[in-house]
C-alpha distance (Angstrom), angle and dihedral (degrees) to the residues before:
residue distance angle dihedral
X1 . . .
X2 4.12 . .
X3 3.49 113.8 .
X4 4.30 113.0 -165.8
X5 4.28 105.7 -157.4
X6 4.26 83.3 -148.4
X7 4.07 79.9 -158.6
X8 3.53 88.9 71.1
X9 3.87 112.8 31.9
X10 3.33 100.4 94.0
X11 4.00 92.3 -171.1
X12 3.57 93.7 -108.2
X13 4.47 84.2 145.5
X14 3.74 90.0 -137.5
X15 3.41 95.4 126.7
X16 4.10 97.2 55.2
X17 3.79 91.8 40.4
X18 3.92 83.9 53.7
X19 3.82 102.2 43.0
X20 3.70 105.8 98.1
X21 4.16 94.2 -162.5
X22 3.81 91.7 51.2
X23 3.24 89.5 -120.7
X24 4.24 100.7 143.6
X25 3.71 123.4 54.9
X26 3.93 135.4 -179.0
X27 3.64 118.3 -128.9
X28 4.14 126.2 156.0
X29 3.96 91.6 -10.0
X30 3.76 94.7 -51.1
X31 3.58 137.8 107.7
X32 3.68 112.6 -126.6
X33 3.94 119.1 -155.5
X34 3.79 119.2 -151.4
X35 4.14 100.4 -157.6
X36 3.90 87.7 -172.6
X37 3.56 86.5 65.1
X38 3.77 109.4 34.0
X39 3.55 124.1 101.5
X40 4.40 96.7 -169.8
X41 4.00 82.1 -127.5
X42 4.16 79.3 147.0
X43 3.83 96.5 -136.3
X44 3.53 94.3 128.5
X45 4.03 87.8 58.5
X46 3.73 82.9 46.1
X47 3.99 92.0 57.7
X48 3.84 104.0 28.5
X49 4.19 102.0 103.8
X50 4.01 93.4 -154.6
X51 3.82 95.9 46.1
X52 3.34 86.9 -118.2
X53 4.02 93.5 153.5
X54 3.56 136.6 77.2
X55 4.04 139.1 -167.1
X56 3.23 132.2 -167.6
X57 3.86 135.0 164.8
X58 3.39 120.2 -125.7
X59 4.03 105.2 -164.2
């Protein structure tokens, strides 16, 4: 599971340029996750500068 805080993202778009399965996308000041796609590899926590961005693993 990704969880955005919208308090914090700040829009920057780190986290889609970073996400290698294309699984984020920015549209209308939001960050948009595509769970289809997303693989919780965590590199958009590892990119976002207001740790804005969650994982978590739901097994």
């Amino acid at each position: 599971m990704i969880e955005i805080d919208r308090e914090k993202c700040c829009g920057c778009n780190y986290c889609t340029l970073s996400c290698a399965q294309e699984a984020l996308t920015y549209h209308e000041y939001q960050i948009i996750v595509d769970l289809d796609k997303c693989i919780f590899c965590g590199s958009c926590v590892y990119y976002c500068p207001n740790t804005a961005i969650r994982v978590s693993r739901k097994d």
